[in-house]
N, C-alpha and C positions, 0 to 999 in steps of 0.2 A: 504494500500500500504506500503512495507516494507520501513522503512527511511534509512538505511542504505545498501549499496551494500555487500546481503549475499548471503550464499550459501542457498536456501530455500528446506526446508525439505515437501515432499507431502503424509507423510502419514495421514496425515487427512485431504487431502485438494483434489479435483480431479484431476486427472491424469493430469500432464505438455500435454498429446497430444491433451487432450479436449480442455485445454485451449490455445491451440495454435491452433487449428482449431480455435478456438471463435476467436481469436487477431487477426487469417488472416483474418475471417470475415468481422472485424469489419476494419481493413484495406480497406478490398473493397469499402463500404461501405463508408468511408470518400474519397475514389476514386471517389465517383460514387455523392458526392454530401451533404453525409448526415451527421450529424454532430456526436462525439462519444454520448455526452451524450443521445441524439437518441437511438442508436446504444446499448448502455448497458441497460436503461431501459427495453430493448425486450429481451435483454439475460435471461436468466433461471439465477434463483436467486443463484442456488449451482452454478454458473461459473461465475458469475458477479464479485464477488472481484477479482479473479484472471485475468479475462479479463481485467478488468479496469488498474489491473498493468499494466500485459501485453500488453494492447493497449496503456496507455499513453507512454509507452517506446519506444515502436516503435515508434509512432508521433514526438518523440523526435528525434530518427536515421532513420527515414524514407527517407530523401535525401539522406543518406550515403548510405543504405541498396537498395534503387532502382540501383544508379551507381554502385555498385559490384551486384548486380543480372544480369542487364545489362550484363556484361562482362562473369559472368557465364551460362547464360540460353542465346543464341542469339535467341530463338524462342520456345518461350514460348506455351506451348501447353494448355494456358487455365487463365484468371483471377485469378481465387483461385487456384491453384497452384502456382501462381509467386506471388499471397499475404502471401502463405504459404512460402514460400521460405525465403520473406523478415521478415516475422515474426522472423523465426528461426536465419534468420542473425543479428536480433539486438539482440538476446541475445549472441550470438557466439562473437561479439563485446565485447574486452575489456573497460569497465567501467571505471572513474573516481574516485577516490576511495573518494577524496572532493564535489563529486554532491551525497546528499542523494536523496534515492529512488528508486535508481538502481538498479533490482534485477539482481541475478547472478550465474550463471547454469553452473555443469561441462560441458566443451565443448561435449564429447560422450551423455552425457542426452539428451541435444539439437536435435543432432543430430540423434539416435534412437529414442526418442520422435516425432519427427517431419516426420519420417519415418512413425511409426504405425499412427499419424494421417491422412497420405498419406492412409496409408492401409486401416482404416475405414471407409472410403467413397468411397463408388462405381464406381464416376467417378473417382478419384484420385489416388486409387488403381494401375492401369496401369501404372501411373509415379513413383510411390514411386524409383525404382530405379534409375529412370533420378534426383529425387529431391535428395537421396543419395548421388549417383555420386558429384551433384553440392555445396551440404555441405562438403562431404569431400574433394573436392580439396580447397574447403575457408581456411581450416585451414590447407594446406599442401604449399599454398600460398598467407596465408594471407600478411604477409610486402610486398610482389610483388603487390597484387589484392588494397592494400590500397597507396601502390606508385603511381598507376597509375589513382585514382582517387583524388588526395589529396588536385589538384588546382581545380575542378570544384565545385563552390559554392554552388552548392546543399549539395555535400558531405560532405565540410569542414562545413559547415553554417548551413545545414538540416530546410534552409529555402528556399521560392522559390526568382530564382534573380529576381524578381521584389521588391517582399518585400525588401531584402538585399539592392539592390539598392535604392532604397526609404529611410533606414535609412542611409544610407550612404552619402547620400545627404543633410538629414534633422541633421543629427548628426554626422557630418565629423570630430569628434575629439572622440566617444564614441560610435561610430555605432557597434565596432566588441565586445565592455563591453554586451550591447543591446542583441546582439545575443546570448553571451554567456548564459548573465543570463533565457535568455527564457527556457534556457535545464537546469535550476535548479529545480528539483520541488518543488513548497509553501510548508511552514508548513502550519499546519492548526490554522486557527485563529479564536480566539469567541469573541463577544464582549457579555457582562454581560449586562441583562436585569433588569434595578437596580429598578424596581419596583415588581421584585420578589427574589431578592438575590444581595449581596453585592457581589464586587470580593475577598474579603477575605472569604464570606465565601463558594462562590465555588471554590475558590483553598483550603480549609480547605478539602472539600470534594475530591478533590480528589485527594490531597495529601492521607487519608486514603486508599484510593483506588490505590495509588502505582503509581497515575500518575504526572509525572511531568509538568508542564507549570510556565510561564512566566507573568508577567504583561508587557502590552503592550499602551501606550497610557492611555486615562483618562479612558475609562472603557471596555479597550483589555486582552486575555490573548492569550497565543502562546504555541500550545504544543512541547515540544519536539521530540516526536514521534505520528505522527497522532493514529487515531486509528475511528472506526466506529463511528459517532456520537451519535448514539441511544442506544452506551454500555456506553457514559459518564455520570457520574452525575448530573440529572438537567434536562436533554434533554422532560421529560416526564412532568416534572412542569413547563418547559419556563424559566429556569432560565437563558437561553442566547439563541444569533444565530450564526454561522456561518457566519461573514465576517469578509474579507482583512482589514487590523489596515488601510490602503491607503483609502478604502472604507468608514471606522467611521468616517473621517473629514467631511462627507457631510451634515447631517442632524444640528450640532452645528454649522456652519456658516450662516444657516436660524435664528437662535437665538430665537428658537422657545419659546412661551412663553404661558400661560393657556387663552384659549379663541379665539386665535387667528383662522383665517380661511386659511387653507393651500390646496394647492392643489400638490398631487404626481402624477405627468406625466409619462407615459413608466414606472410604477410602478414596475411590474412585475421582482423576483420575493419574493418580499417585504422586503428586509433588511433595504431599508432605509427609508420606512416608515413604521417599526416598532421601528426605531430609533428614531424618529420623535415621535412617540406617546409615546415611555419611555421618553421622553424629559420634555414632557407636556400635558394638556388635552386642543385637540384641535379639531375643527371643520374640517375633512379631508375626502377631493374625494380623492380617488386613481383611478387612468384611466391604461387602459391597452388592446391595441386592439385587444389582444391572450386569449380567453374564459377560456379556458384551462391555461393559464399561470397566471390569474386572481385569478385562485381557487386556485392556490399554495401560492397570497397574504394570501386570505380567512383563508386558513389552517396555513399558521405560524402565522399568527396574533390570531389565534385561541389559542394555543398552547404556545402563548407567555401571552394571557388572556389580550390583548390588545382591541377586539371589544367591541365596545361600540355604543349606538344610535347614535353618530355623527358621528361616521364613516363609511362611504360609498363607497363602490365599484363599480366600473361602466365600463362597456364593452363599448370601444369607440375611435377614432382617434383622439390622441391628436392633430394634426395638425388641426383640424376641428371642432371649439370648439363651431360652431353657431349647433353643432350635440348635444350636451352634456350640454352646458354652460348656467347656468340661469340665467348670466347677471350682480350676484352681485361678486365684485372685491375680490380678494383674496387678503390677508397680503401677502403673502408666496408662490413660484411657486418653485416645483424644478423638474429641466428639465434633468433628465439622459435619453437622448434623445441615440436613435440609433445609431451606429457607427460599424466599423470594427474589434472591440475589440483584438486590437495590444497592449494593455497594460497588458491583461491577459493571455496572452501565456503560461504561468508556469500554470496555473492549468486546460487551454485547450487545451493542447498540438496540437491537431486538428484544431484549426482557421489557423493555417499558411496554411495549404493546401488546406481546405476549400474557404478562401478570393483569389479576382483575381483582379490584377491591378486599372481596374475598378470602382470595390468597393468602393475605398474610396473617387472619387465623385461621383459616388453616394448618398455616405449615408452623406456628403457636404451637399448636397442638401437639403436630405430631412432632414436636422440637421436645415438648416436655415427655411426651411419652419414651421418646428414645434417649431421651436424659437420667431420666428414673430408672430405665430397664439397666443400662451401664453402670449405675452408680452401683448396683449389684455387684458387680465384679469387677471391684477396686477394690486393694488388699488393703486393710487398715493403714494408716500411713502414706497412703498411695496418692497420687493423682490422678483426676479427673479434668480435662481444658476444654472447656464451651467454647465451639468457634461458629462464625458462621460469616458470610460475605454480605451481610444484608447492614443498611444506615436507620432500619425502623426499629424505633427502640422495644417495641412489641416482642421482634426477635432478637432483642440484646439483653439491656439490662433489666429490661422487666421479667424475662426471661430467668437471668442469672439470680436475682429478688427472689423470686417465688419457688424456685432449686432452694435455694438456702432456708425459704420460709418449710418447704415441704423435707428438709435431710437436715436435722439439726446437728449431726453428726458432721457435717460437711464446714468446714474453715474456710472463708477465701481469703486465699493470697492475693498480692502484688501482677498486676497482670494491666497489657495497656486497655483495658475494658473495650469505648468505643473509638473509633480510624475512623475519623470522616476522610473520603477522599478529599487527596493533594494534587490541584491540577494547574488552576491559572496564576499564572505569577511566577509559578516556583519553574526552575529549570528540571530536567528530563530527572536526574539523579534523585530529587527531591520530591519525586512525586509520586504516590502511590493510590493503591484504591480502598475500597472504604470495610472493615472488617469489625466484627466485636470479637475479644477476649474475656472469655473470665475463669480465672484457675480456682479449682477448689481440693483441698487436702481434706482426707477421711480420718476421723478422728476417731479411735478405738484402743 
């Protein structure tokens, strides 16, 4: 994904109409329910990079781009045509020239592009001139067309007003920071897998290779410019993985140590307990009730050269631990139990639309259910870390309160509770996204 807002060149890359057919697509698509990173694994690999721009863009201007669609199109002769429509309108969208990752297309590209995509589909074909028609009066009035949606918080926000409202409530001094930052997109961050390479000496590496990054944290680096994982230095020996600098506090406040017996709950899809096993050589179940989201622990951990006889993987509901559990007490529990992941907005641009009011008691619920069921099988003395990616305090500290109210037995420690995301202002190294902590010691 490009980091800075350019003007992108496609002679080596497929045609802007492909992949704008693809972004409407994939627009539908999180319309209809399904999530992007769903959505792009099915894409055709030659249109996946440029889809993944192009979609996380639009999930970004998608409230803006529905209410001027709205005003342009009153009767829409079709789904994919009015996600073609909005596609094309978030890049016609003037960009922030301080939010990197924006890409950015002459206005006439856009809109000829987005025409012959009209054209190369069958059904679609017949409107190309309706869709025409309604891109070029966007830009004959646009300051009109964006006057008249400029208060409805979809637009201004490109969040839905439930959400908005919620943080507005929960964070009445810093709710419209919150929003902002969500439409930043992450740098990409690694942490250093220090039992196969030092961070000195993968930033040695590729520093030769012309890439820049950061030291971030005790064993982070942040690149300046994203770029493909599997073209970086290291990625084929495990020299690191891919997570949020917010993310690497998790596994260091277990305080893991050689021998000890841990258990990784809701593991999936293993960063932090492969963090956990660079720490130390430890006796560890990882659980995970997604069969398929299991074997992506299996494979990084593979790849990281982290399996070992004592490490075990196991298909099973953490919440239901007389399913799985042999009885004998763990040192160490860490619970990044389910939630509405409102903290990772910036590198899911799709959770806003996806999540519905709802949601977050629900996932309340079953946060407490699978908190209790754990709290089982932590050996006296032991730890227990509540985590979870979500900024609603619903799934945080209210959360962590009522754990304490319902396990009198349970002590909390020193732990950074709530991470609001770090986005605008701070440079790449200094920014992370939004998580809750809470550690609890079993007292017996």
């Amino acid at each position: 994904m490009p980091h800075a807002a350019t003007t992108v060149s496609f002679s080596a890359q497929p045609p802007l109409s492909a992949l704008l057919l693809a972004a409407a697509d994939a627009i539908l698509a999180v319309q209809q329910g399904r999530s992007l990173t769903d959505v792009l694994a099915r894409t055709d690999a030659a249109l996946r990079p440029g889809t993944q721009a192009l979609g996380f863009h639009a999930m970004r201007q998608l409230g803006w781009a529905d209410e001027i669609a709205g005003l342009l199109l009153k009767k829409s002769p079709g789904a994919r045509l009015s996600a073609l429509l909005r596609a094309a309108l978030t890049l016609l969208k003037p960009v922030v020239e301080s939010l990197p990752g924006m890409p950015s297309y002459a206005p006439h590209t856009v809109v000829n592009q987005a025409v012959q995509a009209a054209a190369d589909e069958r059904k679609l074909a017949p409107y190309k001139g309706l869709l025409n028609a309604c891109l070029r009066r966007f830009l004959r009035e646009q300051e009109a067309l964006d006057r008249a949606v400029a208060d409805l918080p979809r637009a201004r926000w490109n969040h839905q007003p439930w959400w908005i409202d919620r943080l507005r409530a929960d964070y009445p001094e810093q709710w419209t920071e919150l929003l902002e930052a969500a439409n930043v997109p992450a740098p990409l961050a690694l942490r250093v897998n220090r039992r196969r390479a030092t961070r000195e000496q993968v930033l040695e590496a590729f520093q030769a290779e012309g890439i820049a990054a950061d030291p971030a944290g005790d064993v982070g680096l942040v690149l300046a410019v994203p770029r493909p994982v599997t073209q970086l230095p290291g990625f084929a020996q495990g020299w690191w993985s891919v997570q949020d600098t917010g993310a690497q506090r998790a596994a260091p406040l277990l305080a893991p140590r050689d021998g000890m017996r841990v258990l990784d709950a809701c593991a999936a899809p293993g960063g932090k307990t492969a963090h956990l096993l660079e720490l130390a050589d430890l006796d560890l179940l990882a659980l995970d009730v997604d069969a398929a989201r299991l074997e992506r622990v299996a494979q990084n951990l593979d790849r990281l050269q982290l399996r070992t006889p004592r490490v075990a993987l196991r298909q099973a509901d953490a919440a239901d631990p007389d399913a799985w559990w042999d009885g004998r007490p763990f040192d160490a529990v860490l619970a990044d139990v389910p939630c509405t992941a409102s903290g990772i907005v910036r590198r899911h641009p799709d959770i806003r639309w996806l999540r519905r009011a709802e949601d977050v008691a629900r996932t309340a619920r079953l946060q407490a259910d699978i908190s209790d069921a754990l709290w089982r099988t932590v050996a006296p003395g032991g730890l227990l870390l509540y985590v979870t990616c979500s900024i609603f305090p619903a799934e945080g500290e209210a959360q962590a309160l009522a754990f304490q109210a319902r396990h009198p037995d349970a002590r909390r420690l020193p732990a950074p509770g709530q991470l609001l995301p770090v986005a605008i202002g701070a440079t790449p190294a200094a920014q992370h996204d939004g998580f809750f902590y809470a550690l609890f010691a079993k007292q017996g």
